[in-house]
N, C-alpha and C positions, 0 to 999 in steps of 0.2 A: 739840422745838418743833413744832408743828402748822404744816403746810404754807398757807401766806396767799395763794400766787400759784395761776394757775391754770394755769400752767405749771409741771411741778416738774421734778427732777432723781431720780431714781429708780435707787439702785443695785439690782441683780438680782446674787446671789449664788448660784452651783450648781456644780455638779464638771461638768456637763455642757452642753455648748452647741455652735452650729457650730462644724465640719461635721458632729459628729454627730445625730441624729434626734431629737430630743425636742422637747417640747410650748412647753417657756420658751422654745425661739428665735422660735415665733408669737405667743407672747405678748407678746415685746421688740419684734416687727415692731407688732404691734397697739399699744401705748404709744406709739410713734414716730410713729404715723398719727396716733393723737390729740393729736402736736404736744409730748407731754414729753421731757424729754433723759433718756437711758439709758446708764448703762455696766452694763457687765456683768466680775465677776472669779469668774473660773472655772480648771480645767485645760486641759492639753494633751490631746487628742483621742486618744482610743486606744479607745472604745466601738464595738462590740459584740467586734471581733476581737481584742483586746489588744494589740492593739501602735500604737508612733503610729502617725498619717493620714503620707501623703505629704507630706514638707516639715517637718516637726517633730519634734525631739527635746527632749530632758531643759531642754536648754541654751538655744534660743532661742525667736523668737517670744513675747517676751514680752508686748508691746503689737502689737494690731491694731485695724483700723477694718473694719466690714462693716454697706451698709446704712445709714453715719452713726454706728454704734453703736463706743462704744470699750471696747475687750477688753481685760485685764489676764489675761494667763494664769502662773497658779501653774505652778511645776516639776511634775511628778508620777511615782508607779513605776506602768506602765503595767496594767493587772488582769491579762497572762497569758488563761491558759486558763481560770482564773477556778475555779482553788482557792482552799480557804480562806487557807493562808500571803498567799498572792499579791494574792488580794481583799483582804484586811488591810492590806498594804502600802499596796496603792492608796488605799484608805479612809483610813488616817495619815497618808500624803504629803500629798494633799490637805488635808487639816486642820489641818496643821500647816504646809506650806512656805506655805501660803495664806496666811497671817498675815504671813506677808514680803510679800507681795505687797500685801497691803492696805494698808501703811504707804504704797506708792507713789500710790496715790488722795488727791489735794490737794482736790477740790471737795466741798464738804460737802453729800450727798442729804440730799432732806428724807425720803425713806423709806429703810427697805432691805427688802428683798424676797426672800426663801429660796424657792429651788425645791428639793425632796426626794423624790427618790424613791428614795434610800437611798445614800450613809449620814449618821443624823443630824448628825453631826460637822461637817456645814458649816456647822451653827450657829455652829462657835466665830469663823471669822473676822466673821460679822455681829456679835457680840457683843462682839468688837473693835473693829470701824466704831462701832457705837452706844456706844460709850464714848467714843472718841475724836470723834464727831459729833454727840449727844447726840439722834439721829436714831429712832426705833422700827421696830423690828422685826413684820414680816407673815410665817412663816414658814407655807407652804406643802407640808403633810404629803399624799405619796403613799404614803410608807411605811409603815405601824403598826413602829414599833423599840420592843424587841429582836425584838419577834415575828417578823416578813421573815426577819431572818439564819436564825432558830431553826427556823423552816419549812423555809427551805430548806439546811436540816439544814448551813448552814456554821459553827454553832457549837454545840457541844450542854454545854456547862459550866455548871451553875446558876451557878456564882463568878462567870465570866466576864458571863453574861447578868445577872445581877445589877448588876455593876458599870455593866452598858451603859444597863440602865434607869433606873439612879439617873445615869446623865450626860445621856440622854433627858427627865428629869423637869428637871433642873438647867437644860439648854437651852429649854426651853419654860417654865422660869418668867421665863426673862431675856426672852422675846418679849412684846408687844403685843398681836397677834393671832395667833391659832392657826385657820390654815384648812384644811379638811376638804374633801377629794373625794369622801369619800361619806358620807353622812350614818349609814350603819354604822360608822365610826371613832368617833363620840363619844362612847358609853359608855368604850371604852378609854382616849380621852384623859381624861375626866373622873378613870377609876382612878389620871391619871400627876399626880392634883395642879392640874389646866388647874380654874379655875373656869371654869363656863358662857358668862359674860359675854364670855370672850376667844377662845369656840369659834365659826368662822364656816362655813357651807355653802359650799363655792367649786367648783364641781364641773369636770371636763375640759371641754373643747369640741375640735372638731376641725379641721384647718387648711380654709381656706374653698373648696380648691379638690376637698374632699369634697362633690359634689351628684349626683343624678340624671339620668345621661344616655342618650344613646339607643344599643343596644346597634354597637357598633363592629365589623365584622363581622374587621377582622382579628386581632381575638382570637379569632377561635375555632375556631381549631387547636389549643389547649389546653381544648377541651371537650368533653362526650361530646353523642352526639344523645338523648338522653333526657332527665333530672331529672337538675338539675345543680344541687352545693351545694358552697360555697369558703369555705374557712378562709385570713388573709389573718394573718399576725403573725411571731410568733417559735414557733421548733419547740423549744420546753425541755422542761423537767421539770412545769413549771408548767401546762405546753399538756396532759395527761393523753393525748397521741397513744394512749398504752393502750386508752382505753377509745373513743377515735376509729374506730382501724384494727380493733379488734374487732365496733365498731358495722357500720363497714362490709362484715364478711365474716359478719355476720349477715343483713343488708338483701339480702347479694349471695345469700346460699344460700335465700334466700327468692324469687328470680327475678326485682328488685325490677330495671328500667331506671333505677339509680342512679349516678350520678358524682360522684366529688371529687376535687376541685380542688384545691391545698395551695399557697399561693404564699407564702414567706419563706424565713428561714434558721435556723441555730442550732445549738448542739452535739449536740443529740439525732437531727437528720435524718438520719444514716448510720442509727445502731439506727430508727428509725421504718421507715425505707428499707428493709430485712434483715424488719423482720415482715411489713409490706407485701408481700415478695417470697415469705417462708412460707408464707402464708395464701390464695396465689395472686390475688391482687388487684392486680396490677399494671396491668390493662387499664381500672380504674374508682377507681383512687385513685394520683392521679397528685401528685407534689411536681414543680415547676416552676421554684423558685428562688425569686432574689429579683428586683422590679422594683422602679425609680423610685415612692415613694407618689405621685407623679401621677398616673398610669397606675391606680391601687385603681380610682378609680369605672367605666373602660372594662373592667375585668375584671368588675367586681360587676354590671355589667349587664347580664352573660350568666350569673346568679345565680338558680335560682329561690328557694334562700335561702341565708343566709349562717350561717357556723356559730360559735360563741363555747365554746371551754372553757375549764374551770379544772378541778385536782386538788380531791377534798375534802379541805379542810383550813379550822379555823375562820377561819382568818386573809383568804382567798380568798373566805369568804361574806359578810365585811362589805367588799369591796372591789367597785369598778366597774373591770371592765375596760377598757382605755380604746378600744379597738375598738367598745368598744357604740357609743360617740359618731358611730363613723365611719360603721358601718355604718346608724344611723339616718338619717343626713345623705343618702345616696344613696338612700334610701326604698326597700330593698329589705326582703324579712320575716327575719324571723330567727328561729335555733333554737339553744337555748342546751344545753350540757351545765354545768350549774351550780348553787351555793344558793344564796342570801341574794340579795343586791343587786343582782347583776348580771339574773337571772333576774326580781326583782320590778318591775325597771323594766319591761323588755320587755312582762310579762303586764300593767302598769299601763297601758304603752302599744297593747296590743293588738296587737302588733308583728308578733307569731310564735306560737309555741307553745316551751316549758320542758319541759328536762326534770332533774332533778337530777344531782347531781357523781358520776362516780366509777361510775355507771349503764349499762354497753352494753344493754341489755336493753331498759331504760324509754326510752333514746336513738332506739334503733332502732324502738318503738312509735310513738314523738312524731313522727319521720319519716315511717312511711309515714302514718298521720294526716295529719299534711302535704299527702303525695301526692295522697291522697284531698281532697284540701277541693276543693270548686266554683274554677276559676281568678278568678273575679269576686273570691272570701272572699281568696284570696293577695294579693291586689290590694290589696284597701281593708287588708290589712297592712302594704304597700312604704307607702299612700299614710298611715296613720297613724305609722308611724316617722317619716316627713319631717314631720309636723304636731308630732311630740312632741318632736325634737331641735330645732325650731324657737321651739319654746315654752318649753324648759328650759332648752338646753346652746347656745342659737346664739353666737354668737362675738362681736360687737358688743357685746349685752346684758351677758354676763358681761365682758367690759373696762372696760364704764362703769358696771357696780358696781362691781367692783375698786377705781376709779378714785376713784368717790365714796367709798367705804370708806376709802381715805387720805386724801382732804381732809378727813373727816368723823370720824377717829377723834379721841376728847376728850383721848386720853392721849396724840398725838402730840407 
């Protein structure tokens, strides 16, 4: 049934939500400002470090309120260290005890709403709701699956990946709409069966208290007196620190007054840490930890730019990372280790300077380049990032597409 009122009720379905850190808790706050009721049914919190959050096990907390918003949380096996057995587990649980859970949801949404950034399997309890509510599905693709898992080499079975893609294809024909964060995912969905019609651009945006501010002086005991550039994220497999901490002990034996910054966490930062310490680079590439994302923009403003990787791999060149967003919004320049998408926003927006994935060489060229530009040219960089995330990705705009997108779909 197509939504009539202009107020609607809006389930949001995702394995992930507070307290942990992702994009759909700003997105439930932003729905809520515009006055629609939300619930949200998701897991118990065990993101990034694998084990629950404090206050939560297997067994309770099953309903909560935060913000107005009512939470139905499925049981879940917590990911662990985030092996493959273990990730699987957590991926199944969710998918399956989720379905218990959905039965206890009495109010009928007029939409329902998938947030995905891996695994697709939480398609199946929206495709439960939408049976039993006769509601359509907006399903919300961060992840290209099977590809993600196969990348990062947690499953390497053609049997296996076969069967994932054909439950992949099977979940997205039962959806409505099929939205896309970056507009390199739609050739692949198109391969999964998605006709065109039901593929939508929906791109990340970043939480609004990403902006440009004036540098914070007591940040910066975590900075060098030189050219100073910070990488702000998760320290994986994903992040290529390889071809980072190599960049850097190339810049550094060049006599380059260069610094990095490193501020997050992750299972890689010990080995990142150990080459770091090899390579004799501990005095100019410095990992910090992890802080409050409130605190990103008083860091990035002691930034003279900010740094973005990915490993080469095809799956990563059609993807946007979703840092680009953030770092746009503080209107600082940016320098990319990257292909495809992430890389061609930036050069579209005139942001920084690119350099390709997997690259120390060409990274370390693009930097001192960098170096070298007039400080006036860096400038009108910082100052076209904030013109371009404003124009594309700001955060109002895209809620109230969204928004009309469900009042307006024909097949609701």
């Amino acid at each position: 049934m197509k939504p009539t009122l202009n107020i609607m009720h809006i389930l949001v379905i995702t394995q992930y939500f507070w307290p942990e850190q992702f994009r759909i808790n700003d997105l439930v706050l932003g729905l809520k400002e515009k006055g629609h009721q939300v619930t949200v049914l998701t897991g118990k919190p065990n993101y990034p470090k694998g084990k629950f959050y404090e206050g939560y096990n297997f067994w309770n907390k099953k309903f909560e309120i935060w913000n107005d918003v009512n939470i139905y949380r499925s049981a879940i096996i917590p990911r662990g260290k985030g092996g493959s057995l273990r990730l699987a587990l957590n991926y199944l649980s969710f998918s399956f005890l989720s379905l218990i859970t959905a039965f206890i949801i009495k109010k009928r949404p007029d939409v329902i709403f998938v947030y995905e950034p891996s695994p697709v399997t939480v398609g199946f309890p929206a495709i439960l709701s939408k049976w039993r509510f006769k509601s359509p599905i907006y399903f919300w693709v961060q992840d290209i699956w099977p590809d993600s898992i196969a990348s990062a080499g947690n499953v390497n079975s053609p049997a296996i990946l076969n069967v994932l893609e054909k439950v992949t294809r099977w979940i997205y024909s039962k959806c409505d709409k099929v939205l896309i964060q970056s507009r390199g995912f739609e050739e692949r969905i198109l391969s999964q069966n998605v006709p065109k019609s039901k593929i939508v651009y929906f791109p990340n945006w970043t939480e609004s208290y990403y902006v440009p501010v004036i540098k914070d002086e007591k940040y910066s005991q975590y900075f060098g007196k030189g050219f100073n550039l910070v990488f702000a994220g998760n320290i994986g497999e994903s992040q290529d620190f390889e071809t980072l901490v190599e960049c850097a002990a190339i810049v550094y034996r060049m006599n380059q007054e260069i610094f990095w910054t490193i501020i997050g966490d992750g299972r890689m930062k010990e080995a990142v840490q150990a080459r770091v310490s090899e390579q004799g680079l501990d005095k100019v590439f410095k990992m910090i930890g992890s802080f409050p994302s409130e605190e990103m923009p008083a860091f990035f403003s002691h930034a003279d730019a900010l740094v973005v990787s990915l490993k080469k791999d095809p799956l990563f060149a059609i993807t946007i990372p979703s840092k680009i967003q953030s770092y746009l919004a503080c209107g600082r320049p940016i320098i990319t280790s990257l292909d495809g998408e992430g890389s061609r926003i930036v050069a579209e927006a005139e942001a920084g300077l690119v350099s390709e994935a997997g690259n120390p060489e060409s990274l370390a060229r693009v930097i001192v380049d960098f170096v070298n530009l007039d400080s006036q040219i860096r400038q009108q960089m910082g100052k076209k990032a904030y013109n371009y995330y404003q124009e594309k990705f700001e955060r109002n705009m895209l809620i109230e597409k969204l928004i009309e997108l469900f009042k307006n779909h024909p097949n609701g």
